[in-house]
C-alpha positions in Angstrom: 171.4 152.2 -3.3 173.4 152.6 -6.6 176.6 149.7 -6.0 179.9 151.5 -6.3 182.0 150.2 -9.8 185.2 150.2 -8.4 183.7 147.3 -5.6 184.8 144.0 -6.4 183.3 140.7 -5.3 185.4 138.9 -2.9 183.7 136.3 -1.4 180.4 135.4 0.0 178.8 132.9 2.4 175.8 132.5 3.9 175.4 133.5 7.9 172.0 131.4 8.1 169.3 130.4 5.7 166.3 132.9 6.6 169.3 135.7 7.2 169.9 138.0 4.5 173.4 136.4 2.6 176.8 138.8 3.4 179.2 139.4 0.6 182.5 140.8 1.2 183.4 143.6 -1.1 186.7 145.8 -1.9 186.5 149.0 -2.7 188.8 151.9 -3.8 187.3 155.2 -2.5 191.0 157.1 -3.4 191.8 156.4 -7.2 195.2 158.7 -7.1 196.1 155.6 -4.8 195.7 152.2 -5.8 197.0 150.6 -2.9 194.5 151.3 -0.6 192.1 149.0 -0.3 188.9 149.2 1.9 186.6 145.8 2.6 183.0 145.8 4.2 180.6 142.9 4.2 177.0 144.1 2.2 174.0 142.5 3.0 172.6 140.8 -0.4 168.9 140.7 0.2 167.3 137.2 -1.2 163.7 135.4 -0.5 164.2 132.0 1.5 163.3 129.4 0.3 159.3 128.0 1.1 160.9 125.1 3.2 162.9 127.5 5.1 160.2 129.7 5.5 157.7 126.5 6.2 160.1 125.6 9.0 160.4 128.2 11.0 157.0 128.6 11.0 156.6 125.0 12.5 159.3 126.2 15.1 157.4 129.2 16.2 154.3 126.8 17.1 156.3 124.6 18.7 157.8 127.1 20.5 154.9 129.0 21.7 153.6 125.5 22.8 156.8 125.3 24.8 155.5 128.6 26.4 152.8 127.6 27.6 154.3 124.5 29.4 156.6 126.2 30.9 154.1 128.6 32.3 151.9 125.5 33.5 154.8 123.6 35.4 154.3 125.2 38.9 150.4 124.8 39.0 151.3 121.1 37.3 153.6 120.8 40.2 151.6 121.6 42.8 148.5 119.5 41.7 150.9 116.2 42.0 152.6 117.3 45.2 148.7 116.8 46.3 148.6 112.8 48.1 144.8 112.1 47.1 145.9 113.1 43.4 149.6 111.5 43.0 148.2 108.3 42.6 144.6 109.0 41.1 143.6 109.8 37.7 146.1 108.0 35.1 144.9 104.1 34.9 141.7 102.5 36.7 142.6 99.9 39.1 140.9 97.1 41.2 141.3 97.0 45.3 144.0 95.5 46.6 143.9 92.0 47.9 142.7 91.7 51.1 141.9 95.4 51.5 138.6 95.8 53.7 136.5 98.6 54.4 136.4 100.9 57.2 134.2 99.0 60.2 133.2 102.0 62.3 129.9 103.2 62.0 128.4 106.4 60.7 126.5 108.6 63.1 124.8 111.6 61.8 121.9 114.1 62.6 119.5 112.0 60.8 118.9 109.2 59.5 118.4 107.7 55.7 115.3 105.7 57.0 113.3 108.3 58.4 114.0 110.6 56.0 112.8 108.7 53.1 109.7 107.5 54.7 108.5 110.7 54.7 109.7 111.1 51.3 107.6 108.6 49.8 104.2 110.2 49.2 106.1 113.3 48.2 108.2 112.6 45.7 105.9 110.4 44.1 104.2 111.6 40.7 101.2 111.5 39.2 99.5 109.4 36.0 102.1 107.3 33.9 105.4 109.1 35.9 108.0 106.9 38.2 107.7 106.3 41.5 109.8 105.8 44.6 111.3 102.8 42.7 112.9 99.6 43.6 116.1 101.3 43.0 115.8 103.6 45.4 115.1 100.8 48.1 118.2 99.3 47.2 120.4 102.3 47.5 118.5 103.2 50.9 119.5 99.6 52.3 122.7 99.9 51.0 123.5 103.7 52.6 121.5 102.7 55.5 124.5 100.5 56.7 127.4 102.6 55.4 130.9 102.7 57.2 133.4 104.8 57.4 136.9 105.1 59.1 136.6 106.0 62.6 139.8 107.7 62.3 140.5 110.2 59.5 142.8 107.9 57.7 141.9 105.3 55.5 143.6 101.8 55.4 146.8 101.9 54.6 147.4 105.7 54.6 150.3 107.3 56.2 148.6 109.7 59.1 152.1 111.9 58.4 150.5 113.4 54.8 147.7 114.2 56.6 147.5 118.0 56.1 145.9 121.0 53.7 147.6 121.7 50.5 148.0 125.0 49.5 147.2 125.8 45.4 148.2 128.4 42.9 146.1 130.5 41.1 145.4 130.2 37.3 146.9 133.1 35.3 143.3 133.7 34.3 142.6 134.3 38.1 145.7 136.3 38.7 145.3 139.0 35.7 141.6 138.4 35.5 141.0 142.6 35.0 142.3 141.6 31.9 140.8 137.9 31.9 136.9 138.9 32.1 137.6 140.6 28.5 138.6 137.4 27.3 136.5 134.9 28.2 133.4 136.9 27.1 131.6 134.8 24.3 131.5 136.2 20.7 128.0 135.3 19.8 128.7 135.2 16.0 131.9 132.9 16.3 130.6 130.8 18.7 133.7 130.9 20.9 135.1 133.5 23.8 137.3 136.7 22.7 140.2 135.0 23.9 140.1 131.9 22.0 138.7 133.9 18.7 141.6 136.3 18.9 144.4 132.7 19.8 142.5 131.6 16.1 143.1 134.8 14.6 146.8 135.2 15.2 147.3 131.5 14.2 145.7 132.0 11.1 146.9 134.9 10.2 150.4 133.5 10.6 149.9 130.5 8.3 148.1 132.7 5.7 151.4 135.3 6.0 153.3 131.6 5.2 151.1 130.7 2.5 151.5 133.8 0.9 154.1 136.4 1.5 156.0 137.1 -1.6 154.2 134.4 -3.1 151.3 136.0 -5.2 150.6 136.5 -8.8 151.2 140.0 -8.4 154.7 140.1 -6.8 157.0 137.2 -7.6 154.7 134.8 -9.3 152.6 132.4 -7.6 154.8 129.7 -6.3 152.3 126.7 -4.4 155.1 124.7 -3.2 155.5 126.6 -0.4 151.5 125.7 0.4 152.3 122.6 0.1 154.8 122.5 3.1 153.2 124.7 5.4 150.0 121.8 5.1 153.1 119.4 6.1 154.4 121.6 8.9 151.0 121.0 10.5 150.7 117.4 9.5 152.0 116.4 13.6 150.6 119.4 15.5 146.8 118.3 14.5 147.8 114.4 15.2 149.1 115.8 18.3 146.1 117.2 19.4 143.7 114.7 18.4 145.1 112.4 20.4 143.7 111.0 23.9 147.2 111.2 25.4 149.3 113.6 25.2 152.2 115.9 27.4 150.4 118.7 26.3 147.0 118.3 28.3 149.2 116.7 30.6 151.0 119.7 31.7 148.2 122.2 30.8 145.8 120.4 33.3 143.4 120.2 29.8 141.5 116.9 28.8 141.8 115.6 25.1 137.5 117.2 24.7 138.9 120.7 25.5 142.3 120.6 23.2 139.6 119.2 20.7 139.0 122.3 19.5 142.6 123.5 18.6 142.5 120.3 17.0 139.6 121.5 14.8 140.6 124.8 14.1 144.6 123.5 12.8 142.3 121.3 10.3 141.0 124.4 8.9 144.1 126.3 8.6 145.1 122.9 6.9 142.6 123.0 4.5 143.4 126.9 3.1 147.0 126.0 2.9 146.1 122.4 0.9 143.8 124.3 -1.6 146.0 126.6 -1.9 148.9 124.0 -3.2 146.4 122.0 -5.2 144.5 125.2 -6.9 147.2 126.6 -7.1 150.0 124.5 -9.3 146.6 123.7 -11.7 146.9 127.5 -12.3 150.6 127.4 -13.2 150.3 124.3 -15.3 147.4 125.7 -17.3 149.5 128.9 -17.7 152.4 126.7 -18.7 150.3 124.6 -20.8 151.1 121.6 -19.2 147.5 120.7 -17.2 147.0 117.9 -19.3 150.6 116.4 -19.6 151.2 116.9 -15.5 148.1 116.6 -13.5 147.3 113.1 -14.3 150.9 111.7 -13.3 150.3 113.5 -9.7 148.1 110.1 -8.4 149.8 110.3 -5.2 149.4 113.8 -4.7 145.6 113.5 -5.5 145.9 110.1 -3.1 146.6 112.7 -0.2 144.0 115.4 -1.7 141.6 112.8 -1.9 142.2 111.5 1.7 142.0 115.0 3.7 139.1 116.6 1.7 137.1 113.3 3.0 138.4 114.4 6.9 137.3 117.6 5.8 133.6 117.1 4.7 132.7 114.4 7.4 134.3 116.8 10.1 131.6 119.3 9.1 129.6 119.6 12.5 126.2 118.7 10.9 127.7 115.2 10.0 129.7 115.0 13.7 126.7 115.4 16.0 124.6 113.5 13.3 126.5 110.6 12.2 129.3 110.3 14.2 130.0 106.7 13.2 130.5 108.0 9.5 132.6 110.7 11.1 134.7 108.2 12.4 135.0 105.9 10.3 136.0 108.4 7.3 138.8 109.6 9.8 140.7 106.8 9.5 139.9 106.3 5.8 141.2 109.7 5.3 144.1 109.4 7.6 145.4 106.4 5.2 144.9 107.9 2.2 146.7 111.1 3.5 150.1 109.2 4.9 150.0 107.0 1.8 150.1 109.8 -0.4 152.3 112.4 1.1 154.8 110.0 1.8 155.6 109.4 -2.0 154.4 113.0 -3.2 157.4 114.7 -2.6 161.0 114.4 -1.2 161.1 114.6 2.7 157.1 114.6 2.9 157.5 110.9 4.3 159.0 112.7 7.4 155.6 114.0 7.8 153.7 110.8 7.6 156.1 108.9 9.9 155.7 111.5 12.6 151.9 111.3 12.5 152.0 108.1 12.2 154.0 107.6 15.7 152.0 109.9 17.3 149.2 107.9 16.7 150.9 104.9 17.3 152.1 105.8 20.6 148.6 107.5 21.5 146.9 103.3 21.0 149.9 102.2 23.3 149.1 104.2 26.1 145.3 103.7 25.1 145.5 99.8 25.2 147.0 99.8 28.6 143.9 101.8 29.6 141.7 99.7 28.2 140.1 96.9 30.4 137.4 94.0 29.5 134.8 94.7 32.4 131.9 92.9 34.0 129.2 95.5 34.9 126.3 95.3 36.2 123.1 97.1 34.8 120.3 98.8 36.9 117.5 100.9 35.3 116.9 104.2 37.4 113.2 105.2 35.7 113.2 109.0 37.8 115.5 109.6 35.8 115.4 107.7 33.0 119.3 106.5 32.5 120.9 103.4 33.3 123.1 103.1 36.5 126.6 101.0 35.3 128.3 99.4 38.1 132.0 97.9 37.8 132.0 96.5 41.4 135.7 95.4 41.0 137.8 98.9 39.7 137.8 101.0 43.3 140.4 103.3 42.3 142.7 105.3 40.2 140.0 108.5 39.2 139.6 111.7 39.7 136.1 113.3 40.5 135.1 114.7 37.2 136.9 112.3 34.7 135.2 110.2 32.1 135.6 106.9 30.9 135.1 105.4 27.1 132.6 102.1 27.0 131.9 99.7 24.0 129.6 97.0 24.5 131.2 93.6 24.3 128.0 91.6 23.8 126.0 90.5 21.4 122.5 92.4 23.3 124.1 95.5 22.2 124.3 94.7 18.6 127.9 93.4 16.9 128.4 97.0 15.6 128.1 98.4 19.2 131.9 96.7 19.4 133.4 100.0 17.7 131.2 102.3 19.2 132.6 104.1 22.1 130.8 106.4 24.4 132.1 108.8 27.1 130.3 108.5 30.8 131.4 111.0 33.5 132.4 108.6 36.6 129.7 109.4 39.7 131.9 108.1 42.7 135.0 108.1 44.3 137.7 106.3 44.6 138.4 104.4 48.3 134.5 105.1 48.9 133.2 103.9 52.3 130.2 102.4 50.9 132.6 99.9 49.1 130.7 100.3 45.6 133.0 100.2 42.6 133.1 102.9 39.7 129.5 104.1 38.8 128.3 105.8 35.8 125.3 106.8 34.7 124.2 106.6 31.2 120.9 108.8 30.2 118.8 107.1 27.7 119.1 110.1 25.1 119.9 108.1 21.9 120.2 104.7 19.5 123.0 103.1 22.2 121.9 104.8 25.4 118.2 104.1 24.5 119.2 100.1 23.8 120.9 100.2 26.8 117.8 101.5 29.1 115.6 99.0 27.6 118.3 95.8 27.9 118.5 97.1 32.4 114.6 97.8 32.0 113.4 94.3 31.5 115.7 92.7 33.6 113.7 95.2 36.5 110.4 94.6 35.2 110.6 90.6 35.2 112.2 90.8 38.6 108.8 89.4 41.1 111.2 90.1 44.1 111.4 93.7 45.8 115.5 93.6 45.8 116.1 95.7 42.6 117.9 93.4 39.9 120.7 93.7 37.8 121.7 93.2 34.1 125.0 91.6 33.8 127.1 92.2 30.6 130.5 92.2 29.4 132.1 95.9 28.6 135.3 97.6 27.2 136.1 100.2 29.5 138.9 103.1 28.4 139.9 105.8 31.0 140.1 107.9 32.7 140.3 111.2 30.9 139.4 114.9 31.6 138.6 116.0 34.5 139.3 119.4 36.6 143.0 119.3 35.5 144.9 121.4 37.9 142.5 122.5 40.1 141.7 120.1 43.1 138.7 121.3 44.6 139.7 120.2 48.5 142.2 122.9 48.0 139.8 126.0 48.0 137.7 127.0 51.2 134.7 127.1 49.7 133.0 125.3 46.3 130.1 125.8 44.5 128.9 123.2 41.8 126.3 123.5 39.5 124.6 120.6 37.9 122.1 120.0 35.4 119.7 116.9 35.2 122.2 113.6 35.0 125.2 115.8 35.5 124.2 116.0 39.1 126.5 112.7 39.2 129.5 115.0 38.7 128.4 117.7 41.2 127.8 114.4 44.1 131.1 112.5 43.1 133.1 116.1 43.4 131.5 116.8 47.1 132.0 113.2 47.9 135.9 113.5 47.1 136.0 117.0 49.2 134.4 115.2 52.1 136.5 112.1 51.5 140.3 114.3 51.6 138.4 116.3 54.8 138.2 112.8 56.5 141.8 112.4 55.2 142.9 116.0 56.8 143.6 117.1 53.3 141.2 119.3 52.7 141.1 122.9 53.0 137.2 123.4 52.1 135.0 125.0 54.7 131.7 125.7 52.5 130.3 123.6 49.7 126.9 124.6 48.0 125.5 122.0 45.8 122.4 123.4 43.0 120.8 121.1 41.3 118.5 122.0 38.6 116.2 119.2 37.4 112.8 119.3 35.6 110.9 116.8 38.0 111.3 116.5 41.8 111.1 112.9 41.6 113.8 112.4 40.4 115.3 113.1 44.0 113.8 109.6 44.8 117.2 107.9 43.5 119.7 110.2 45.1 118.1 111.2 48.4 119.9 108.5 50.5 123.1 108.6 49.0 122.8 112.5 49.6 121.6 112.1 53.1 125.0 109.9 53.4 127.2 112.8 52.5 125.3 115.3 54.8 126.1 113.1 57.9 129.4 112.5 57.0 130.0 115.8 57.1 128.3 116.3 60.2 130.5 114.3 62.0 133.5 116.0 60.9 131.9 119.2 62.6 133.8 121.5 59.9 132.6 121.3 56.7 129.1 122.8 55.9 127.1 121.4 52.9 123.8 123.2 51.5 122.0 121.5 48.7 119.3 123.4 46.5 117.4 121.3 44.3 115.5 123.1 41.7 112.9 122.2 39.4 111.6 123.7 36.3 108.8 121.4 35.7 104.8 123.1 37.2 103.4 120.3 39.1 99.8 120.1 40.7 98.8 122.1 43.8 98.4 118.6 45.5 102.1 117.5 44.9 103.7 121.1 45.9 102.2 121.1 49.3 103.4 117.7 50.2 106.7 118.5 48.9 106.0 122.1 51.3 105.2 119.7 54.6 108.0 116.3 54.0 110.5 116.2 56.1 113.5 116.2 53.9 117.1 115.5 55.6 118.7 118.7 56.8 120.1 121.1 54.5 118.1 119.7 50.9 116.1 122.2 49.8 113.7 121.8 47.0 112.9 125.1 45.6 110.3 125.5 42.0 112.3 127.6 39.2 115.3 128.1 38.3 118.3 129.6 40.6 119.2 133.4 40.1 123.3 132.3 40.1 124.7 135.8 40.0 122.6 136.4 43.4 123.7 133.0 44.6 126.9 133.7 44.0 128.0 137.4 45.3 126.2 135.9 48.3 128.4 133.1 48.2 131.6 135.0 47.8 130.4 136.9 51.4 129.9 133.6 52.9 133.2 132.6 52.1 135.0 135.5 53.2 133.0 135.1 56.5 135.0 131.9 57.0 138.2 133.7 57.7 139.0 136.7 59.8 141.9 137.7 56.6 142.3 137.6 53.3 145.8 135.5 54.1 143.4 132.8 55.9 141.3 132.2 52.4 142.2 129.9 49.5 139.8 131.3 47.0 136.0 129.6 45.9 135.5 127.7 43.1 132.8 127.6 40.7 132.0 124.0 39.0 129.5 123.1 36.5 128.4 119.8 34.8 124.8 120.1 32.5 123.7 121.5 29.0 125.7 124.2 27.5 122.6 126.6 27.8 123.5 126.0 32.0 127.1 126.6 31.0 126.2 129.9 29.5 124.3 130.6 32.8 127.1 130.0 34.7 130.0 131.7 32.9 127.6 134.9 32.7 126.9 134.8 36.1 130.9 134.3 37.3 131.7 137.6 35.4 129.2 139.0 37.9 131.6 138.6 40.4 133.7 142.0 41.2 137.2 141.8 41.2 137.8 143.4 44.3 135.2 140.4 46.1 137.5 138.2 44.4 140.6 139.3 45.5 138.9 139.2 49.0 138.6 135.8 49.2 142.2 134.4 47.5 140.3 134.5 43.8 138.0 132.6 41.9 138.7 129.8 39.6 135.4 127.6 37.3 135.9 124.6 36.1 133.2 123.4 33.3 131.8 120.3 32.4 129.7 120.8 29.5 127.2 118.1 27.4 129.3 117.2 24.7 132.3 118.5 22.9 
């Protein structure tokens, strides 16, 4: 629009930095009279500047994060208002002084004994395979004798929390017509439609950051502005690498699934960094100044130096290959980076400080996590791990949550010190059998293997028939992860999945269901237990303990527990009819193959809605799943099987994943 000449420039002042600026103008539309005077305020249109534009962007992340808090308070809410939960799953803790365990004793259908004997030729295999071991002697002695309360309250409960806790439903469950779009897998990215399209829109807002009247073309290429939106990001990927943080807190999500965010921001960091770096060597050779400026930049190439290191040993064939390297060049890198940036430029060191304190405070809450253990070692050759006892921690986890272990002893190798690896925890917390936390560590690589073989030859020079065990001293981290929001005593019916080791997870989630149903907590009616494992045999271990579980649910008269146990492995014709004519304890079924789950579980669903004579009655099924990601693929697919209208039917359905590595 063509200004009018007669207009004249009163004043001007700016209404906020990204608005447009306002100038106050007079104008004379009447020139026969002078007098009369008209004002107006004109809207002078100007870029903002790439800090302005670089901060708002950080707000809008921030305040999308914000969202999504806000929208996870009343499920956050309602998982805490839960008394087996309030106290569990923050900090591992030892029994209290003088506590004792329950003294009545269990009756059941059937008995671990009996059972077992007729187990023996069974389960046994052939040629250079395990056998019914030692170890399963012990834990058949030790179940054998098991106690639990005679009334449904442990020691020192309060009989007035004793009641069902109702849940609320995921906003994946409530809008899941929409939902089952989303969290279909995109084969060529490697993630689900939802999560690809979340990456798309974040990176398609840095890139408008980066670049919006910022190319050759329009304005002249101005990098400074990619220098700052790397900065902006410099505390929301420290944010999410860290083990602790509100964000998973609130969301219900472990550190291993924000890890992914976390990689993804590191990418978008990486365009933006190039972008500054490539891009003032552009205007400098275009200036003629490349060889005059570039060389006085050391601390900018400091910083350039220390996150293109992140970047190459974050590349996933170095991760899953050398993780050590990985992790060692992360905290190379992360020097290099604050160092740099925090002399590079003015205000950059705001940056640094902020990552730095994030980090700072993450090791704070990390170190009060962090106990020097004495555990004891057992070798478990069915299924070839290593079962890691801390007799003395007896609370404080969740069913599903992980701990971190480094070797504190010099068996392990001095380097082993600063090598931590995550276990799933296999028991309960307050357990009748008065074990402590339990892991299980499968003997799959370099530490695992060492490991195996340190518990193996303590077994094999053992001349006695009592299975013995490998002291040594450990540094124990956790807990962490877990099934977030979802407590799985809350839902009438549960169905859990598990893959060869990760049948720990499926045992220590039934174990906590039956435990809060002893408690009156519990709202589950219908729990269904697969197991898919290669060998039978590797029942030998676990057939006691699982016997255990089955009569304490007998004897509360109104939970009902099916276990399938498949295995994938062809065995003689010999071996499959004594497996056909044992006498395995009531509802264990060992079945050759591999489940059908979508059958398994629209047969499921009508079980569960069987339970109640309403839909109001029902609290929704849920669907867990600990094993290989092929099994997690297995599982997802066959969850989308479900119809909506058999979910509504039963109160929804909510799956909660546990997948080999992250």
């Amino acid at each position: 629009m063509e200004q009018d000449p007669q207009a004249t420039l009163i004043n001007s002042h700016s209404i906020t930095p990204i608005l447009p600026t306002f100038s106050l103008i007079e104008t004379n539309p009447n020139e026969q009279d002078p007098t009369r005077v008209e004002r107006a305020y004109v809207p002078v249109i100007s870029n903002p500047s790439n800090e302005v534009i670089a901060g708002y962007m950080q707000a809008g992340i921030w305040g999308v994060v914000l969202c999504l808090i806000v929208a996870s308070l009343p499920r956050a809410f309602m998982r805490w208002r839960h008394p087996s939960i309030r106290s569990h799953g923050m900090m591992l803790k030892a029994s209290k002084p003088g506590t004792k365990p329950p003294s009545t004793s269990l009756p059941g259908p059937s008995s671990p004994q009996s059972s077992n004997a007729s187990l023996q030729p069974a389960l046994q295999t052939q040629g250079n395979q395990a056998s019914l071991t030692n170890s399963a002697q012990k834990e058949k002695a030790d179940n054998a004798n098991v106690q639990v309360q005679e009334l449904p309250f442990a020691a020192g409960e309060d009989p007035m929390m004793a009641t069902t806790h109702s849940r609320i439903a995921s906003w994946g469950s409530i809008f899941y017509p929409v939902y089952q779009y989303l969290e279909k897998p995109v084969w060529w990215a490697g993630y689900s439609l939802g999560l690809s399209l979340a990456f798309a829109i974040y990176s398609g807002i840095i890139s408008f950051g980066i670049f919006y009247h910022n190319l050759p073309a329009s304005t002249g290429f101005g990098p400074r502005r990619a220098g700052w939106v790397f900065m902006g990001q410099v505390p929301f990927v420290m944010f999410l690498s860290t083990k602790n943080n509100v964000l998973g807190f609130v969301l219900g999500m472990g550190y291993e699934k924000l890890n992914v965010w976390h990689r993804w921001v590191g990418k978008t960091m990486f365009v933006a960094l190039m972008a500054h770096v490539i891009g003032y060597l552009v205007l400098f050779n275009m200036k003629k100044e490349l060889t005059s400026e570039v060389p006085t930049l050391y601390d900018g190439w400091i910083a350039f130096a220390g996150f293109l290191l992140l970047s190459l040993f974050s590349l996933p064939a170095v991760r899953t290959s050398a993780y050590r390297i990985f992790w060692h060049a992360h905290w190379v890198g992360y020097i290099l980076l604050f160092v740099g940036v925090s002399f590079h430029a003015e205000h950059t060191w705001h940056y640094a400080v902020a990552g730095v304190g994030i980090i700072a405070t993450d090791h704070v809450f990390r170190f009060f996590k962090t106990e020097l253990v004495t555990v004891n070692l057992t070798a478990v050759p069915e299924l070839r791990c290593t079962r890691i006892e801390v007799p003395h921690l007896t609370r404080g986890w969740r069913a599903g949550q992980h701990v971190r272990l480094r070797a504190a002893s010099t068996q392990m190798g001095v380097a082993s010190l600063f090598e931590a690896h995550p276990f799933t925890i296999s028991s309960v917390g307050k357990n009748p059998r008065g074990e402590g936390l339990v892991l299980y560590a499968k003997a799959c690589g370099d530490w695992t293997n060492r490991l195996y073989e340190i518990a193996s030859s303590a077994t094999s020079t053992s001349g006695t028939e009592k299975m013995e065990s490998t002291v040594m001293r450990m540094i124990m981290e956790g807990p962490y992860g877990g099934p977030g929001h979802d407590v799985l005593s809350t839902f009438s019916s549960a169905f859990l999945v598990a893959g060869g080791s990760g049948v720990t997870w499926g045992l220590s989630m039934v174990e906590e269901i039956i435990r809060d149903a002893e408690l009156q907590r519990a709202s589950t009616k219908l729990i269904h237990l697969v197991w898919v494992v290669q060998d039978p045999s590797s029942l030998a271990h676990f057939v006691d303990l699982l016997t255990t579980l089955l009569n304490r649910a007998s004897r509360l008269g109104s939970l009902n527990i099916t276990i399938s146990i498949f295995y994938t492995r062809a065995i003689s014709n010999a071996r499959a009819e004594n497996l056909q004519t044992s006498q395995l304890p009531v509802n264990i079924r060992l079945i050759p193959g591999r489940p059908r789950l979508e059958a398994m579980f629209n047969e499921f669903v009508d079980q569960t809605k069987g339970l109640a004579s309403s839909k109001s009655d029902l609290s929704g099924l849920v669907i867990g799943m600990c094993g290989p990601t092929g099994l997690r693929d297995s599982v997802e697919k066959a969850g989308r099987s479900i119809p909506s209208k058999k979910r509504d039917s039963i109160g929804g359905v909510e799956v909660v994943i546990e997948a080999f590595g992250w």
